[in-house]
C-alpha positions in Angstrom: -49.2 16.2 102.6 -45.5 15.4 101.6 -43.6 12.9 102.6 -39.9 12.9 104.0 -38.1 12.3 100.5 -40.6 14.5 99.1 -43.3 12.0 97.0 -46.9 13.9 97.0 -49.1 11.5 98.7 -52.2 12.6 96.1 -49.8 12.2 93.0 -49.7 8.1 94.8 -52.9 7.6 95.7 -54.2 6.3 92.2 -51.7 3.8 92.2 -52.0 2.6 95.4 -55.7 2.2 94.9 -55.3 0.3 91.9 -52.2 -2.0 93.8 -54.6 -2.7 96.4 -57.1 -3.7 94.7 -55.1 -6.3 92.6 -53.6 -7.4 95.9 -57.3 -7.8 96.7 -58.2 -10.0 93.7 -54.8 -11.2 93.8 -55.6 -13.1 97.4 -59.1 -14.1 96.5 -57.9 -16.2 93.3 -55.3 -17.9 95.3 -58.1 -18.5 97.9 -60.3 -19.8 95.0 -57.7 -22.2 93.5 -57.2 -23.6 97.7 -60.4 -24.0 97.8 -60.6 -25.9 94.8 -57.4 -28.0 95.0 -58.5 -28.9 98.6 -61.8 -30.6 97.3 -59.9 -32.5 94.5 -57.6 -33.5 97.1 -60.3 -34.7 99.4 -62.3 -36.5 96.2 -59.1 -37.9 95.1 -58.3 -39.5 99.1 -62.1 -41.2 98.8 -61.0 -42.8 95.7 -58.1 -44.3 97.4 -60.3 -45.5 100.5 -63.0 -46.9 98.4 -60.1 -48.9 96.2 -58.9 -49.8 98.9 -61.7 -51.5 100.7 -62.3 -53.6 97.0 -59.0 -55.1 97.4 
């Protein structure tokens, strides 16, 4: 299977394996570190509340 300008689509697939799968892990970190910041964000906006009903 060759394409137009003449790359060998088996000579690519290795690389875009491995490109996929770091786009993969790639989106699942930043998915993680959402995750994450959203739950500080929502611990740190129950801090404020509660200081705010001491005042």
């Amino acid at each position: 299977m060759q394409f137009i300008l003449g790359f060998n689509l088996m000579e690519l697939m290795p690389t875009i394996i491995v490109y996929s799968i770091l786009s993969i892990l790639a989106i699942g970190v930043i998915y993680l570190l959402k995750k994450k910041s959203d739950k500080e964000l929502k611990e740190l906006d129950e801090k404020m509340k509660s200081n705010d009903k001491i005042k």
